[in-house]
N, C-alpha and C positions, 0 to 999 in steps of 0.2 A: 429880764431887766429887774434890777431890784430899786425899789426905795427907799430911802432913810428918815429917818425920825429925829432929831435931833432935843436931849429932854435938860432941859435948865435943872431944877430939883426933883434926882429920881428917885422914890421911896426905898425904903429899903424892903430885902427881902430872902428872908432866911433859908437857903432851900437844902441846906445840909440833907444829904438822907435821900434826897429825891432821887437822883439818879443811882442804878445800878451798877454800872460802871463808869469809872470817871477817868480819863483820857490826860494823863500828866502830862502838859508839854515842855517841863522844865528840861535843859540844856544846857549846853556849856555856851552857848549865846546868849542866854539870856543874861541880863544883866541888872542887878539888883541894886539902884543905887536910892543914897540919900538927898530928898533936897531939904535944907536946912535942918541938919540930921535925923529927919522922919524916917520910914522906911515904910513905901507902900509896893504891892506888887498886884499884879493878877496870873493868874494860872491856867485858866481853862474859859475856855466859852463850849456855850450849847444852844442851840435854838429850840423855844418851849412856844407854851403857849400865853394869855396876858396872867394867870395864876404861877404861872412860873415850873408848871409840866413838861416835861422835854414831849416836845412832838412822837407820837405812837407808828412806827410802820406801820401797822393793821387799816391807819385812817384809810378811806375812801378815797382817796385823791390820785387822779390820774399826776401820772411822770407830765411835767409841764405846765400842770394847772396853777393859779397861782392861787397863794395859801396867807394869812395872814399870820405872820410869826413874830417871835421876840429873843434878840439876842442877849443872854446870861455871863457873865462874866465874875470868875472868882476868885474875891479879893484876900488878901494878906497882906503880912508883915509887921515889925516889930512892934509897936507901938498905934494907937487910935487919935494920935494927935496930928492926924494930916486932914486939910481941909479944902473945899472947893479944887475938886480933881481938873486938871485938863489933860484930856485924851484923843490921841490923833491913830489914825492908821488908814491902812487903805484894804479896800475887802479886793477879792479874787475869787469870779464867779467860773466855775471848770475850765480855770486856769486864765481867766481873762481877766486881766487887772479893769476894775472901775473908778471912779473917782473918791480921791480922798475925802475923809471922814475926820470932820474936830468937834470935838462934842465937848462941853461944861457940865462936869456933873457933882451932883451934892455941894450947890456953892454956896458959900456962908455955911455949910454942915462937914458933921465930922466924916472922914473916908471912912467905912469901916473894915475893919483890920481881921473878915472871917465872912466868909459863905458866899453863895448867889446872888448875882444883883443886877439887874436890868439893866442893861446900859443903851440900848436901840433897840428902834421897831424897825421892821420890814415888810415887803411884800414880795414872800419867795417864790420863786419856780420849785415843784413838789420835784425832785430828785435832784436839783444843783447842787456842787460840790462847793462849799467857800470854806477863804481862808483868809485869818486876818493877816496882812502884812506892814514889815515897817514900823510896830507899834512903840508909841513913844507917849508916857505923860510924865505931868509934876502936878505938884502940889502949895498950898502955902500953910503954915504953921500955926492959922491961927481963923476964926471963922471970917474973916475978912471977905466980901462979897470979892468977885474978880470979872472982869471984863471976859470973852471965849481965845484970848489969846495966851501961846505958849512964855514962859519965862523964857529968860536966855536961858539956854541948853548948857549942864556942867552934867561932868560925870557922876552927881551924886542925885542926878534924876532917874526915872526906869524906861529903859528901851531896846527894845528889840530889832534885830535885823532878821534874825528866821521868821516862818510861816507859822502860822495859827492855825491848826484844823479848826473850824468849827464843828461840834459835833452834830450830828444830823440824823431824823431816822434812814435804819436799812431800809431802801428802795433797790428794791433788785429791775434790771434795768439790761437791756443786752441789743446788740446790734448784730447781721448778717453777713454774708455777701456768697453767692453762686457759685462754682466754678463756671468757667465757659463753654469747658470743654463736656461736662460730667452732670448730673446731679447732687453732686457733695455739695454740703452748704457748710462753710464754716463760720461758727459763733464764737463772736466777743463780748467780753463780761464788761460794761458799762455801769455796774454798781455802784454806786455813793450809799455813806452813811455808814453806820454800825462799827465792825471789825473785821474785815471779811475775809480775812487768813483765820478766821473763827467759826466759817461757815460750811454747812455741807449743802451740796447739792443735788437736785433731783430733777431729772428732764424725761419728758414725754414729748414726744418728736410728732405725736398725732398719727404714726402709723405705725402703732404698736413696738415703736423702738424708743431704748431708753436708756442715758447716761447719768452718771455722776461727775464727768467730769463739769471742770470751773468755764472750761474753753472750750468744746468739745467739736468735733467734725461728724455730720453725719452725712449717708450718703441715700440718698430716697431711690423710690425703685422707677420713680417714673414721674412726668412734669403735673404736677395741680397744685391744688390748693389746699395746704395742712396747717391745721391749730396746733402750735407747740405751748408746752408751756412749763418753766422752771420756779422748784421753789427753794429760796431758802433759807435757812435753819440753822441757828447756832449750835455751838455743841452742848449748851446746857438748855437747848430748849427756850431760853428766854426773846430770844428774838426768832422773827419769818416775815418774810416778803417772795411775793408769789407774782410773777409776771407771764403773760401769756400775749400771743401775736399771731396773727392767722400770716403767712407766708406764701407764695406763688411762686412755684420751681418751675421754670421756663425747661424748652424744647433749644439742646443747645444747636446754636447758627451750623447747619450743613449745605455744603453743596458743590455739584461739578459742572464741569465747563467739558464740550469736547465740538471736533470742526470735520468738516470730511478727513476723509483717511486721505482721502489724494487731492490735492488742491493744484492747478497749471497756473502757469501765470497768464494765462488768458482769460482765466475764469472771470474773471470780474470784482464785483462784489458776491462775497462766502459771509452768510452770517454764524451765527456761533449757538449750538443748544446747548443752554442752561436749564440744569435740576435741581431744586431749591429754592433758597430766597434772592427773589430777586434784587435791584433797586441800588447793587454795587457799581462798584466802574473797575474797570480794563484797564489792565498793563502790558508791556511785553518789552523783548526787547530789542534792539536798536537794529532799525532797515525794515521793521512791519509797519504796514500804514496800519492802525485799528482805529476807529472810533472809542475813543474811550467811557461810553456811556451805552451802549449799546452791543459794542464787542462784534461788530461788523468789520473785516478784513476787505482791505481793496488790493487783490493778488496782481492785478495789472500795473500796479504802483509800490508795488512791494519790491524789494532783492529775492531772488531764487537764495533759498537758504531753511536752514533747520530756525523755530524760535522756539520760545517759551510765553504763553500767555498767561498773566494773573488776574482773575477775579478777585476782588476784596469788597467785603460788605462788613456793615455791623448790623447787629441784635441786640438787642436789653445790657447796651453799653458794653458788649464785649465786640472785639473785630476778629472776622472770619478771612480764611483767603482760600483759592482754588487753582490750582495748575492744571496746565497741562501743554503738550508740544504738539507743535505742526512743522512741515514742511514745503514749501510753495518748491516746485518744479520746471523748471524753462527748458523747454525740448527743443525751444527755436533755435539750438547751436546746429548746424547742418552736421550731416552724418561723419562726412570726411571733406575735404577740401573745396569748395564752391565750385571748382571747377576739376577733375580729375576726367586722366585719361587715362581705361584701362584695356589691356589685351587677353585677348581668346584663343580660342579656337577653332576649327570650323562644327559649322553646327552647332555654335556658343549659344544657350540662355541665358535668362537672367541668374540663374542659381551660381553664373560662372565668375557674374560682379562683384569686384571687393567690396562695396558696399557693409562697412561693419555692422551688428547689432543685428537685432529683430524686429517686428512687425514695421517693415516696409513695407511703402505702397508703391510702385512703378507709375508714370503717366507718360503717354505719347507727348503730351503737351502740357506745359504751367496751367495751371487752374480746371484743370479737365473735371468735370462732374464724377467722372468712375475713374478707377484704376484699371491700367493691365492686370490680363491673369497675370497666378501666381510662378508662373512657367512660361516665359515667351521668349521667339528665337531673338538672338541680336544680329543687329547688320552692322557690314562696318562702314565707318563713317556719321554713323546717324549718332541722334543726342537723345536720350532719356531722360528723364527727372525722378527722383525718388525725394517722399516725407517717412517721418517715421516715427510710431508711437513710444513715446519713453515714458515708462511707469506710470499709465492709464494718462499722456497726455500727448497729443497729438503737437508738432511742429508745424509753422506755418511757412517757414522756410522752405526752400525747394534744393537740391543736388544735383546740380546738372552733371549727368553722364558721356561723355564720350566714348565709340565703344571704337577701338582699333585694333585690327586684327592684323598683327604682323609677329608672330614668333621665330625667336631664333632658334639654329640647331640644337637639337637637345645635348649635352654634355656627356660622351662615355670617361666615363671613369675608374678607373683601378685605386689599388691599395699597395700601399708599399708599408709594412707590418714596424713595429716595434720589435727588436732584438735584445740578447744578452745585456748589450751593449749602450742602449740606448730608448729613452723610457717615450720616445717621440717617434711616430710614423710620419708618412707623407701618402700625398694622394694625386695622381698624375688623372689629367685630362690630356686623351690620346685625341682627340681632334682640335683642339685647343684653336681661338680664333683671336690672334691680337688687338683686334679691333672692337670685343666686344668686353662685358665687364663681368667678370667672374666673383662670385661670392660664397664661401664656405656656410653653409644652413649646420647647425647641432643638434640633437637630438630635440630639443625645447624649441625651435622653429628658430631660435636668434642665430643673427649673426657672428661668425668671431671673427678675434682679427687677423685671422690667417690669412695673406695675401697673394696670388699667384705669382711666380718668377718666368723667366721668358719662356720656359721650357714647360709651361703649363705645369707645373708642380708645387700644391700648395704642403709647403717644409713645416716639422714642426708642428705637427700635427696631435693633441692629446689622445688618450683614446676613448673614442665615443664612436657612434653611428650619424654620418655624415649624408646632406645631399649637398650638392653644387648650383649653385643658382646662375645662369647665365641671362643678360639682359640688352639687349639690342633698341636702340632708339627708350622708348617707353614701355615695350614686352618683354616678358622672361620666360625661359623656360626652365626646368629642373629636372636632374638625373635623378637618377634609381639611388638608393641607399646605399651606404658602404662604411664599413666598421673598419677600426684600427683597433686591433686588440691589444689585450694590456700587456705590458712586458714581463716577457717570460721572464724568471726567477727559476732556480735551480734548489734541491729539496732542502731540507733543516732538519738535519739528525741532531737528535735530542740525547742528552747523557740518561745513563738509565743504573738503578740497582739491582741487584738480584740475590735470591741466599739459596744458598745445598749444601748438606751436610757434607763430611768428612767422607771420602771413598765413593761419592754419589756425582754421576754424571748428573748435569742439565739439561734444559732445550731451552732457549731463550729467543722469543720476538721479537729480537730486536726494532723490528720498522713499524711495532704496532706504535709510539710514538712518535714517529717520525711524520713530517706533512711536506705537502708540494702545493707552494701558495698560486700554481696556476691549475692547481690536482690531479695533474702528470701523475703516468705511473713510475717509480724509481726504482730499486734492489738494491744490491748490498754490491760495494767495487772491490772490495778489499779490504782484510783483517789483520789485525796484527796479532803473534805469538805471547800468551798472557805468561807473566813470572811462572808459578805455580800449576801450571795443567797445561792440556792441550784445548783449541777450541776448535773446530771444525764446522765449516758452511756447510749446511744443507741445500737440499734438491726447490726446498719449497721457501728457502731466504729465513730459515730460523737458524742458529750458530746450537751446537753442543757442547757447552764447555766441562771437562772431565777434572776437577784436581788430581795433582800426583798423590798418590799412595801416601797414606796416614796425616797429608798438610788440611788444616785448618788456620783459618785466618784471613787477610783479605787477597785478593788476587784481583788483576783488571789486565782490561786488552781494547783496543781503539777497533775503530771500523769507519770506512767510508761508503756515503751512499751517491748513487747520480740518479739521474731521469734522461740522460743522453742531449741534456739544450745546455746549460749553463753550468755554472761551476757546482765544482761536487761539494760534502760539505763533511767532516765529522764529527765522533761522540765519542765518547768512552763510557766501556758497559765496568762497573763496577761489583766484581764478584763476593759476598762475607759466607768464607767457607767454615761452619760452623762443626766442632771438633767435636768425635765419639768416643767412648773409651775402647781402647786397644788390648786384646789378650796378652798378660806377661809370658814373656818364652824360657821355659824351662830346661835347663842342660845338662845331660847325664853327666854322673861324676864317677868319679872311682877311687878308693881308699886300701890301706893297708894295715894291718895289724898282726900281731903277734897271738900266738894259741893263750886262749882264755885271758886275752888282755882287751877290754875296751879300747875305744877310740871315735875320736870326737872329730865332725865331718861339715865343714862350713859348704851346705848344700846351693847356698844362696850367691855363691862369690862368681859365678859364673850364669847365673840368671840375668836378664835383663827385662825392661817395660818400654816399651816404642812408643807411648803416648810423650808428649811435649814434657809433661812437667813430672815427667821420671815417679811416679805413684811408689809409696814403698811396698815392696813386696813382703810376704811373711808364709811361712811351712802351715799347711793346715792338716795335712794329715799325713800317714805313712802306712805300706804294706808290712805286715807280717815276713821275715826273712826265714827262711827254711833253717836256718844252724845258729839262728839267735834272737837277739830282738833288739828296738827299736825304741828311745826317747826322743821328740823335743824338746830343745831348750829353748829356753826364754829369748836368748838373745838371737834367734834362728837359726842355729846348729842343729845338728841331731848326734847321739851317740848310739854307738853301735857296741852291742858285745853279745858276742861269738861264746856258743854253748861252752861248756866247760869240755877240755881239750880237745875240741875241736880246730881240725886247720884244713885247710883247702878253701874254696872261694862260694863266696853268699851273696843273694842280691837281695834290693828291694826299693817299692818306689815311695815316691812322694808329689805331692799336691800342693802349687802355690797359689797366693790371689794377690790382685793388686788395688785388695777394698774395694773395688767399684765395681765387681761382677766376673771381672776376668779371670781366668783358673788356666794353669798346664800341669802336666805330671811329667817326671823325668825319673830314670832307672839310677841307681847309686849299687854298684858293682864292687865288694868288699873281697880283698886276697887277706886269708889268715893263714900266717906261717906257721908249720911246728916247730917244736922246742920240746928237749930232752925231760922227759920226766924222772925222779924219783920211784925206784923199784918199791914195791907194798913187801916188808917183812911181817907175817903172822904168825904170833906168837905157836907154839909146839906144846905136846905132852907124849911121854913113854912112862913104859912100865919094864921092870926088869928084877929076877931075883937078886936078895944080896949076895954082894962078892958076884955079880953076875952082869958084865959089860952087855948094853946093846946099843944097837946101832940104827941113831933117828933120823930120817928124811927131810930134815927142816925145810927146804926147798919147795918140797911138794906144794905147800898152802902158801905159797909165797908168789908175786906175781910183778911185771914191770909192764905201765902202759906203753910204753915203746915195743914190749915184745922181746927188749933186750935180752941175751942169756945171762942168767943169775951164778 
């Protein structure tokens, strides 16, 4: 709470200089007007003390206390000839408007036009935040005393619509609050005064933990009681306020709820253990009777059903809650029908009763103190009663038994199979009784709905493992088992690939991909003649397939397979006969020439290469000819010349390849004809006296290679 002061003639008082920093609150709101063209303004407020000291953070004064102080306001404006002020406004204690303030001041004196000047006392709370608001005065022109009332309002008076800080000492100042669930305490900075986007901070948490944050979260290691305490500090050191608070970290709210594991609805009243804090109340939901203060269940007043039950409490103004589920139980539904009549046979126990489920109890009679043993004979005619424990609850309900012993004939039954043809069997009852009620049993004990026709034959049959259930009055009896097996299917030859080279027999499996979807055994029925080879069926169901001579490329041939039940089925085997290279075949040749005349012999024009893509052949070498010799030429001839006159007949061979490895040799058989030669005249010498004739042999040294006479 604050109070006011209200002063008729305030002194003046210079305080230029005093404060350290001073806090402009000029703005574009403010409004700087003239009344009777004066011009007065004010600027700043601060609360001091009656010398005109701004209040000291360091003072002793607890947050709260109340302090005797003096509000400062700092005048200006153009001129010193404004008199007797009136000033209005309204203060705002941490944000709480209070009652308006009209104050007369310096009347009959001049405004003055410069410094600090007191304009209220109060009685402050040491760390309130105020703020003047709405502030509005005028003046008059001249020292005229004036009554405490405002002129009429023109725009050339001064008024404000924003907020006034007052300035204030830094009071550091902060508030808490727990988590519920944790130890963490998070703190808010409640500061007033100073500038405190100017300050640093410094926390001691009281167990040895410390921040600088403004806001800070800390989180304790366990519930007591710790002294914190923050200080703070401007950045030039000129201001500090130091606040400290001993705090008490509570133990956050725990606890559970749990009810027996098995609850009947006979039980009764079922209370509930609680661990924890007590003093909550109970919820649950809808069809549980509970006490909800107590958390006591009335199971006899309850729905048999699954719930959920909630405990909720509070603690140190946090709220806690606790779950957990139950199930109430009702065994009283009787076992099977209230009244059932069922059949045996002789020498029947009770092990023979349809009686479903487990821990039944047998009784001679309703209410009987003990049970039959666990094994007793039945009679027929007589009535039993059976209860029976359902998941730890006993029924209070009774089952009355009838036992009748009357069975009909047992059912002989056959099988009439599924075929190629037909993916449905049938199943004949050879003693078949039209007067009684026959029912097809499945493997899984159900019924289907396969019906008998007059002939005792349930048609239509899938395949499974079947009994016959026959039922006379209220007994049945049931045949032996009997299967319709699945329908045969005939085998699935599969296409297949396979590779061998050029001139290279196979052996092919055919049936190793082949299957028989009832896993019959099958073989091979028959093959077909493949383009390019022969293939041949083996002894043990493999095929051999041979290409012809020198083919490469693909070849294929079909095949059918059976199993001797259903239809047969085929494939085709697909052969990639991959090509070798084939020897060039070389062809003897034979030539002619004349004595001592060359001739040129195209060795190649009668060679050939058996591979596919005709390889070119080329001469790579030749033999020695006994009466001459032997060139290749470039373009794959060879020339022959026959010694010098020689004639009669020469041979000799030769060696082709076809680049790719292949080589033959072939004979080249040359006829060289003769032809006349030219007789050798050799020159003569004699000697003879003169005048003395003799007579020269010129012949003798003369010679003709034919042998001709000269």
């Amino acid at each position: 709470m604050i109070w006011k002061t209200t002063f008729a003639n305030m002194p003046r008082f210079n305080l230029l200089g005093i404060l350290s920093v001073i806090f402009i609150i000029f703005s574009s709101l403010q409004v700087q007007a003239q009344c009777n063209s004066n011009n007065v303004t004010v600027t700043d407020f601060y609360l001091g003390d009656e010398n005109g000291i701004p209040l000291n953070s360091n003072s002793n004064y607890q947050i709260g206390q109340l302090v005797n102080a003096y509000l400062y306001a700092e005048f200006g404006g153009s001129s010193a000839n404004g008199y007797s002020l009136y000033l209005e406004y309204n203060i705002s204690v941490d944000g709480d408007p209070q009652d308006l303030v009209q104050q007369c001041l310096f009347n009959g004196q001049s405004i003055p036009a410069s410094g600090y000047h007191q304009i209220s006392a109060f009685t402050w709370e040491w760390g309130k935040e105020l703020k003047l608001q709405n502030l509005y005065m005028d003046w008059y022109t001249n020292a005229t005393l004036r009554n405490c009332k405002p002129l009429n309002r023109n725009s050339q008076c001064f008024g404000a619509t924003k907020d006034y800080l007052v300035k204030t000492p830094l009071v550091a100042n902060f508030d808490y609050t727990q988590s519920c669930d944790s130890y963490t305490v998070k703190f808010t900075n409640l500061t007033t005064g100073g500038n405190v986007d100017n300050y640093s901070y410094q926390w001691d948490f009281g167990d040895s933990s410390s921040s600088t944050d403004s806001n800070p979260s800390h989180t304790f290691s366990s519930a007591g009681e710790y002294l914190y305490e923050v200080v703070l500090t401007s950045n030039d050191g000129s201001a500090q306020s130091t606040y400290s608070e001993t705090i008490t970290i509570f133990e956050p709210g725990e606890a559970s709820i749990s009810y027996p594991s098995t609850i009947c609805s006979l039980d009764g009243s079922v209370e509930v253990e609680l661990t924890g804090t007590s003093g909550g109340t109970f919820d649950s939901t809808e069809g549980l009777i509970i006490d909800n203060n107590t958390g006591t269940i009335n199971a006899s007043q309850s729905n048999a059903g699954s719930y959920t039950v909630t405990y909720t409490f509070n603690k140190n103004g946090c709220e806690y809650s606790a779950q957990t589920t139950l199930e109430i139980k009702d065994p009283s539904a009787p076992i099977g029908n209230p009244i059932q009549v069922f059949c045996s046979i002789d020498n029947a126990t009770v092990s023979d009763l349809s009686a479903t489920g487990s821990n039944i109890k047998w009784f001679a009679e309703k209410g009987d103190a003990s049970s039959l043993e666990s094994e007793f004979p039945l009679e027929d005619g007589e009535d039993y009663f059976a209860t029976q424990t359902l998941d730890g609850c006993e029924s209070d309900l009774f089952l009355t038994v009838l036992v009748k012993i009357n069975d009909p004939e047992t059912p002989e039954i056959s099988a009439i199979d599924t075929d190629c043809d037909s993916a449905l069997g049938s199943i004949k009852v050879s003693n078949f009784d039209g007067n009684l009620t026959y029912t097809l049993v499945d493997s899984e004990g159900n019924n289907t709905s396969n019906s008998i026709n007059p002939d005792g034959i349930f048609t239509e049959v899938a395949p499974d493992t079947y009994t016959v259930r026959v039922q006379n009055d209220d007994c049945k009896a049931n045949s032996n088992p009997v299967s319709i097996n699945e329908q045969p299917q005939g085998p699935i030859a599969n296409n297949e690939t396979v590779s061998t080279s050029e001139d290279t027999a196979l052996v092919i499996n055919i049936l190793g991909n082949d299957t028989d979807p009832n896993g019959d055994n099958f073989e091979i029925k028959n093959i077909s003649e493949p383009g390019n080879g022969i293939a041949i069926l083996n002894e043990n169901g493999t095929i051999t397939y041979t290409p012809k001579e020198n083919f490469s490329g693909t070849d294929s041939f079909s095949y059918s397979i059976t199993d001797g039940t259903c239809d047969d089925d085929n494939a085709i085997v697909t052969i990639n006969v991959t090509g070798t290279n084939d020897a060039p075949v070389a062809v003897d040749d034979s030539a002619n020439t004349d004595e001592d005349t060359a001739v040129e012999i195209a060795v190649l024009d009668n060679d050939s290469d058996p591979d596919p893509d005709n390889d070119v052949l080329e001469v790579t070498t030749t033999t020695a000819p006994a009466n001459g010799s032997v060139v290749i030429n470039q373009d794959g001839t060879v020339t022959y010349t026959p010694e010098t006159n020689f004639n009669g007949t020469d041979s000799f061979s030769y060696t082709i390849t076809d680049g790719n490895g292949g080589t033959d040799t072939a004979m080249v058989t040359v006829t060289v004809g003769a032809t006349n030669d030219a007789p050798v005249a050799v020159d003569d010498s004699a000697n003879t006296d003169e005048d003395t004739a003799v007579e020269i042999a010129v012949l003798d040294n003369d010679s003709d290679p034919d042998n001709d006479a000269l």
